[in-house]
C-alpha positions as CSV (number, residue, x, y, z in Angstrom):
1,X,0.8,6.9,25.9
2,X,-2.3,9.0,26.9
3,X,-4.2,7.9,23.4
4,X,-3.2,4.5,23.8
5,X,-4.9,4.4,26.9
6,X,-7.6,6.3,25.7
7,X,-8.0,3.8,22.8
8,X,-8.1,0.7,25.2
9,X,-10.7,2.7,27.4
10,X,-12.9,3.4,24.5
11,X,-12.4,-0.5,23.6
12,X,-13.7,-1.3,27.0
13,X,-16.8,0.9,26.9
14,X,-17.5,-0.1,23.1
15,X,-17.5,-3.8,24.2
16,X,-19.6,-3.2,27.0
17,X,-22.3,-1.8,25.5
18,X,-22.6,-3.5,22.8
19,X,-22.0,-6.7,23.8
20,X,-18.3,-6.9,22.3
21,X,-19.0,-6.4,19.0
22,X,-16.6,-7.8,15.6
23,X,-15.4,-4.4,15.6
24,X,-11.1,-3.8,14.0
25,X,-9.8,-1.1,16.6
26,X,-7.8,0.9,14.6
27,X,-4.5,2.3,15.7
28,X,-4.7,5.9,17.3
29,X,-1.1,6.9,18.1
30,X,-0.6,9.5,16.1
31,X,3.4,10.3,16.8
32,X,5.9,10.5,13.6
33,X,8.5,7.9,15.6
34,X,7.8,4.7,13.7
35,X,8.3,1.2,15.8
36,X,11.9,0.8,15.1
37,X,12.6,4.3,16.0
38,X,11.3,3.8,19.2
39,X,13.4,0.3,19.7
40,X,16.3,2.2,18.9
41,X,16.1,4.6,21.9
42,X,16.2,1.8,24.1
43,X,20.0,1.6,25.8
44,X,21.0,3.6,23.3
45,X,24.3,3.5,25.2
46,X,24.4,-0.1,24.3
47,X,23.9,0.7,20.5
48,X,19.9,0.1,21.2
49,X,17.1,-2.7,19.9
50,X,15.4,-3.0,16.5
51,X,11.6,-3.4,15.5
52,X,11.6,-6.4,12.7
53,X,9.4,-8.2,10.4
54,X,9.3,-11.5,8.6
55,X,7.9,-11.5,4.8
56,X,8.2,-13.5,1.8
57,X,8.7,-12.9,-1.9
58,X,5.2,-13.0,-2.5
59,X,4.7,-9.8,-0.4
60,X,7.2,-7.9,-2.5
61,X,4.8,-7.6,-5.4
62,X,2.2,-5.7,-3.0
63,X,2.8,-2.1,-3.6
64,X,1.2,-1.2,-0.6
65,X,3.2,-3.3,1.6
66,X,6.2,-2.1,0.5
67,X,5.3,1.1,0.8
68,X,5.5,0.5,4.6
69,X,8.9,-1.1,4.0
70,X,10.7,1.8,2.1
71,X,13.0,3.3,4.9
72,X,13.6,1.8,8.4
73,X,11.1,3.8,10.5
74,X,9.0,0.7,11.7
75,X,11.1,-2.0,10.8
76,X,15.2,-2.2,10.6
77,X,15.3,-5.9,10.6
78,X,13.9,-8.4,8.3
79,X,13.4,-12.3,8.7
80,X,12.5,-14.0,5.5
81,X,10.0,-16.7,6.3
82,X,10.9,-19.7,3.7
83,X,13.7,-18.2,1.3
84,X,16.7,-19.6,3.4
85,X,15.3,-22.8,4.6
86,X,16.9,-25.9,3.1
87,X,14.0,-27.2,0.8
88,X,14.1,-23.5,-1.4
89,X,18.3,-22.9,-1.1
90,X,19.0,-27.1,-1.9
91,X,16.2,-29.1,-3.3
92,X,18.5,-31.1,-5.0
93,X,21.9,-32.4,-3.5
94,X,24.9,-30.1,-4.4
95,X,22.4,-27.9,-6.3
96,X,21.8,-24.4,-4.4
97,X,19.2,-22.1,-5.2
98,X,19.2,-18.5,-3.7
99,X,17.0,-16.2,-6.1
100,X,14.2,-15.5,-4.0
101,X,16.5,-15.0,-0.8
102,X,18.8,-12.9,-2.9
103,X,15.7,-10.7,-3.9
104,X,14.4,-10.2,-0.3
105,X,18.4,-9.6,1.2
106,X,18.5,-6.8,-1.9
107,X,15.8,-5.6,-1.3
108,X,16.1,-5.3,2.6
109,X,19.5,-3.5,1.8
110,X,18.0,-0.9,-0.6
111,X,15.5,0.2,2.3
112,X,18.4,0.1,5.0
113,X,16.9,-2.4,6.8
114,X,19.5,-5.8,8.3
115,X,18.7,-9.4,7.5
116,X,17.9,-12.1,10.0
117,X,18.4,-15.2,8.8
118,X,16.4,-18.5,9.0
119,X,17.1,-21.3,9.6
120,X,19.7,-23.7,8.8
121,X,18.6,-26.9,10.4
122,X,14.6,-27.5,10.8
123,X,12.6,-30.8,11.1
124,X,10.0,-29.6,8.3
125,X,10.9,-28.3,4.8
126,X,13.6,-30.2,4.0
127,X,13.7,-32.3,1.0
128,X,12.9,-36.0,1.0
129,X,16.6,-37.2,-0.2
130,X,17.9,-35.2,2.6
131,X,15.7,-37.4,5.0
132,X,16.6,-40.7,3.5
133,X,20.4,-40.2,4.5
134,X,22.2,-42.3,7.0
135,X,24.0,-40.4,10.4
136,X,27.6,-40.4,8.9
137,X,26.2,-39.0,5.2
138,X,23.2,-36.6,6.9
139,X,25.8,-35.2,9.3
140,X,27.9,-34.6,5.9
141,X,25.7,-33.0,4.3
142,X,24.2,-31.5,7.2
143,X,27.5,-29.6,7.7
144,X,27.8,-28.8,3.7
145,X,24.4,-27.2,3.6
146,X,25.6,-24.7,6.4
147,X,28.9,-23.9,4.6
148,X,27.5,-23.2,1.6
149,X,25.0,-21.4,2.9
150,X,26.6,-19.5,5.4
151,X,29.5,-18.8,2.9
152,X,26.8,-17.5,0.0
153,X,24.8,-14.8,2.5
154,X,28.7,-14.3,4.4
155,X,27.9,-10.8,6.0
156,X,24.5,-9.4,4.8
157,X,23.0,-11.7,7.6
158,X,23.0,-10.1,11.4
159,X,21.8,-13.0,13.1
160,X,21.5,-17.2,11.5
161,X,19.0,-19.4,13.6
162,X,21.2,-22.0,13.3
163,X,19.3,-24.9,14.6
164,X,15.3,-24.5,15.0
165,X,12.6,-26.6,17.3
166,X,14.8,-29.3,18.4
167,X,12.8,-29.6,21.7
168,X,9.7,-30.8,22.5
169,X,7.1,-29.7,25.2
170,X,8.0,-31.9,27.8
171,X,11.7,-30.7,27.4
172,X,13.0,-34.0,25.6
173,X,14.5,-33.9,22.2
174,X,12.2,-34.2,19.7
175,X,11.5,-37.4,17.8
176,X,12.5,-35.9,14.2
177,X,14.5,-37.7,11.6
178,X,17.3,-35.7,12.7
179,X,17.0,-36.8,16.4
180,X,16.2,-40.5,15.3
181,X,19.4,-40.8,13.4
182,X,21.8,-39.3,15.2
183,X,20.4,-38.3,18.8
184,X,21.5,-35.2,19.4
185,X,24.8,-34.4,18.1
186,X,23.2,-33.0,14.7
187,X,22.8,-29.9,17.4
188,X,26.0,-29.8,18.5
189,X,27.7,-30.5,15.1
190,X,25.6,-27.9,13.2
191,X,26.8,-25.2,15.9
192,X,30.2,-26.5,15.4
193,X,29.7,-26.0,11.6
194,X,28.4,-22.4,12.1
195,X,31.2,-21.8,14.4
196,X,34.0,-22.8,12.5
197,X,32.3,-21.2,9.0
198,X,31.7,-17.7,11.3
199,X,35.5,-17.7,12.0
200,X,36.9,-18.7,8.9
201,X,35.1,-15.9,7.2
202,X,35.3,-13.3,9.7
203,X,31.2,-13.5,9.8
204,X,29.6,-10.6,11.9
205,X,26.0,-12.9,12.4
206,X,25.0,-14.4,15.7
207,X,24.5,-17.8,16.1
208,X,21.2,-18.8,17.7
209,X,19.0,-21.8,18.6
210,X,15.1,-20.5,17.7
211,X,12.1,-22.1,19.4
212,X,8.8,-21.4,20.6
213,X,6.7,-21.8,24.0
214,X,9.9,-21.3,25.5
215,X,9.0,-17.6,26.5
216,X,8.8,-18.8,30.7
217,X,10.0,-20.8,32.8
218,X,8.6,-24.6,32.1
219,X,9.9,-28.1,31.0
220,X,11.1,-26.8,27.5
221,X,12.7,-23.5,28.0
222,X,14.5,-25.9,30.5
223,X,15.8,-28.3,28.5
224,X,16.8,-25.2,26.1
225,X,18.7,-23.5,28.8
226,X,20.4,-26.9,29.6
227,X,21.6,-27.7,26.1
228,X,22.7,-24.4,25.1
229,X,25.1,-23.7,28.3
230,X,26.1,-27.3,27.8
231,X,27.4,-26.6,24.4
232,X,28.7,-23.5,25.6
233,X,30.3,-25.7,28.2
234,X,32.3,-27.3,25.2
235,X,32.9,-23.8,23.7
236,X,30.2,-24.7,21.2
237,X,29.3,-21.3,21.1
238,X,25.2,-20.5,21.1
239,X,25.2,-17.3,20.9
240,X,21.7,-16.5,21.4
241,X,17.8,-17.8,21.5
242,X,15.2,-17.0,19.4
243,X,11.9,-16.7,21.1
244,X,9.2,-17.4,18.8
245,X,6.7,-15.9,20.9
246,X,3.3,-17.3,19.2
247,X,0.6,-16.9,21.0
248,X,-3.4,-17.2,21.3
249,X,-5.5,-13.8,22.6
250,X,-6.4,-16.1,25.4
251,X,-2.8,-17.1,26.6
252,X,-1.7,-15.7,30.1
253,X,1.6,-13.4,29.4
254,X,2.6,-11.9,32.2
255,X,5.8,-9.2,31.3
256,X,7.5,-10.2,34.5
257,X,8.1,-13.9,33.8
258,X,9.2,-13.4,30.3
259,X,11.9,-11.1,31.6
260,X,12.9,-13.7,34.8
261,X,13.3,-16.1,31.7
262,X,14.9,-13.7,29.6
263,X,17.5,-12.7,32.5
264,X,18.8,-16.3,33.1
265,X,20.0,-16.8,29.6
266,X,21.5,-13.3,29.3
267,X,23.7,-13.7,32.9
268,X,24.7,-16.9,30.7
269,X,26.4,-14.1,28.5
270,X,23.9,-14.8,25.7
271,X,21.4,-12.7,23.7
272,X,18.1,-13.5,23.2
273,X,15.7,-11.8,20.5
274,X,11.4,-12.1,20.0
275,X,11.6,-13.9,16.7
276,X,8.4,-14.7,15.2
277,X,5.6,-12.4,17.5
278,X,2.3,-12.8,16.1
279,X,-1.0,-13.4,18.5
280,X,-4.0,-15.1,17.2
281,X,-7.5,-14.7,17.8
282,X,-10.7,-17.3,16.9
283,X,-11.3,-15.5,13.1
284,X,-10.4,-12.7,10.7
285,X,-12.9,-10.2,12.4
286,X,-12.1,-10.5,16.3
287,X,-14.2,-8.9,19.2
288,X,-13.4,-6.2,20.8
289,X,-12.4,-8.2,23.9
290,X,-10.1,-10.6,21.8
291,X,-8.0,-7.5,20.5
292,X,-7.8,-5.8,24.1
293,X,-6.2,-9.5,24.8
294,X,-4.2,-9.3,21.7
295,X,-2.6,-5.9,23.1
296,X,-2.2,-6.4,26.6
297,X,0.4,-9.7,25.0
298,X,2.1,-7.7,22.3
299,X,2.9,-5.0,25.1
300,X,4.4,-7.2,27.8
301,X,6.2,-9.1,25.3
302,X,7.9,-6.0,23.9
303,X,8.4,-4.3,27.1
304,X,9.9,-7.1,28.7
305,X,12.4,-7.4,26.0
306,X,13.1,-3.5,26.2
307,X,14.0,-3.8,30.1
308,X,16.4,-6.9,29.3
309,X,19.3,-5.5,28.3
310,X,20.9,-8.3,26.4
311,X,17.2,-8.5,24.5
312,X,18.3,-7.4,21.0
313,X,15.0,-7.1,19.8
314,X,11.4,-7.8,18.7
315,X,10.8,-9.1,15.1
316,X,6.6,-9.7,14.2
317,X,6.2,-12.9,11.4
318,X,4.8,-10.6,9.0
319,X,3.6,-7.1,9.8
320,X,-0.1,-7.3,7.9
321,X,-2.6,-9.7,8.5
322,X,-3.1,-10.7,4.7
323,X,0.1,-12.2,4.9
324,X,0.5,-14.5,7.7
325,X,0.8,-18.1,7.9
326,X,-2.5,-17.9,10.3
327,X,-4.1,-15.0,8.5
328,X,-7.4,-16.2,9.3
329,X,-7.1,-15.0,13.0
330,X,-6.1,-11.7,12.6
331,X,-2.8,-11.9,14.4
332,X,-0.8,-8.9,13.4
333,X,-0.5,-5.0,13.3
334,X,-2.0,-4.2,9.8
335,X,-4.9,-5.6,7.8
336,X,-5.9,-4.9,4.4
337,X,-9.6,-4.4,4.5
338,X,-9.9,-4.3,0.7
339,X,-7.7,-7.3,-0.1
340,X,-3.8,-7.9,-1.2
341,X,-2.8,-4.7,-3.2
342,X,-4.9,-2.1,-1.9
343,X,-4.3,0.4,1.5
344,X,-2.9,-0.8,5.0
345,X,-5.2,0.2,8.0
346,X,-2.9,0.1,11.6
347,X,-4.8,-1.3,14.4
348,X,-4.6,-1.4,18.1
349,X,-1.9,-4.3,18.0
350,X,0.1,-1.7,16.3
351,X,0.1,0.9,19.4
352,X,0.5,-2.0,21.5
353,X,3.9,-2.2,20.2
354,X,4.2,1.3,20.6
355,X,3.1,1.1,24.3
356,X,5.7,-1.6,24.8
357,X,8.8,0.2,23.8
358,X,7.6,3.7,25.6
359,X,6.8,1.8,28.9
């Protein structure tokens, strides 16, 4: 804790006098306890948290990222970011493909890592003839996707986010072709469907809605909190929410308010998990003063999810910058100053994590 603080001092001088200069802080925590190790000694007597990642097949092929993902010591939970969404496991009607989500599962289960997985019902990657159907036949095959799905990954996946971003900002329900079609009971009969598949096969995975800006108290997190004890009202079971938790270096994230948010679901006897953490800056080579921002969010996020109890844990959408879906802004906890394939360098966001599960 002492180093981190000495690094964000340092940052603070270096910034000063020089006028906060495109400088990467690298990383200077220096302990052998990797990120997941820490998450784990938080309530251990409740079986403890979990450090995750998202990646992709593409990232497989990187020798160098992988080398980070042999063994469990910074991350025991992996999301994949596109293999299990409905336009790569059924492009076709009645034709499932699962290659590339089978590859990433195998290969999470060789490094002893779990599988989070995502997402059964979305408004965006799903294939055109899917879109085209009418309520009763979307709501069919809406319910058959799951099965089959469900049924194929049966218990290598921990978690499913079953339904994803139904919600929009001012806490109504979205306008997607899902929404227009049938209102909202695609949410509830897709949680019905995951239910009823769950209990049939004697699945282990948690059923959650996923969303993001939901991380305080405002109009959407809201109208989440409403729908989700309403279907629970109906013994619809949502058994947790996924906080996305994407955020600019600029964003105000106080630890406190995440946690007050946090603690009204759980009471609600439901889980809730940091699902896709990343926090962008304005390009690949930040100031100084944009990555003191970037840490200050990564460690209230993380340390209010280590004081909830009911918080499982924190997953980051990707772990190196080369990688994510906003790579241009520098959002994560590695970079690759050479390019794909060659050395990861940890930076500061990386000990922000750190700082988070110690605090």
């Amino acid at each position: 804790m002492n180093a981190f603080i000495a690094l964000v001092l340092g940052a603070s001088v270096l910034a000063s006098a020089f006028g906060d200069p495109r400088v990467m802080i690298e990383s200077t925590y220096t302990d052998t306890k990797g990120l997941n190790d820490l998450a784990k000694s938080a309530w251990q007597n409740r079986g403890g948290k979990y450090m995750g990642t998202a990646t992709g097949i593409k990232q497989l092929s990187d020798p160098y990222y992988i080398q980070k993902l042999n063994g469990t010591s910074d991350f025991g939970m992996i999301t994949p970011v596109n293999a299990m969404k409905w336009d790569a496991t059924e492009p076709k009607q009645g034709v499932f493909t699962f290659e590339d989500a089978d590859n990433i599962v195998a290969f999470a289960n060789s490094t002893g890592a779990r599988v989070r997985c995502h997402a059964l019902v979305w408004h965006k990657q799903v294939p055109e003839w899917v879109q085209v159907l009418q309520k009763a036949e979307l709501l069919e095959a809406m319910s058959n996707h799951i099965t089959k799905v469900m049924t194929h990954f049966g218990n290598s996946c921990t978690a499913w986010d079953v339904v994803n971003e139904a919600i929009a900002e001012d806490g109504s329900y979205r306008e997607s072709f899902w929404y227009k079609k049938t209102g909202k009971e695609y949410i509830s009969t897709a949680f019905k469907t995951a239910n009823e598949v769950k209990a049939n096969l004697s699945l282990e995975a948690r059923l959650y809605y996923n969303d993001f800006n939901i991380n305080v108290v405002n109009n959407k997190s809201d109208a989440v909190f409403e729908m989700a004890t309403d279907l629970r009202s109906h013994k619809i079971w949502v058994e947790g929410i996924g906080f996305q938790s994407h955020y600019s270096n600029n964003d105000s994230v106080a630890g406190a308010k995440i946690f007050d948010n946090f603690r009204r679901f759980t009471v609600k006897h439901m889980d809730v998990a940091v699902t896709e953490l990343d926090v962008k800056t304005s390009m690949a080579n930040p100031t100084v003063s944009e990555q003191q921002q970037q840490v200050g969010i990564i460690t209230n996020v993380v340390s209010a999810c280590k004081k909830t109890v009911r918080c499982v844990g924190v997953t980051v959408w990707d772990f190196v910058d080369t990688y994510s879906w906003i790579k241009s802004s520098a959002p994560l906890l590695f970079y690759q100053p050479e390019g794909p394939s060659t050395p990861l360098v940890r930076k500061a966001t990386y000990d922000a994590v750190t700082a988070g599960w110690i605090l």
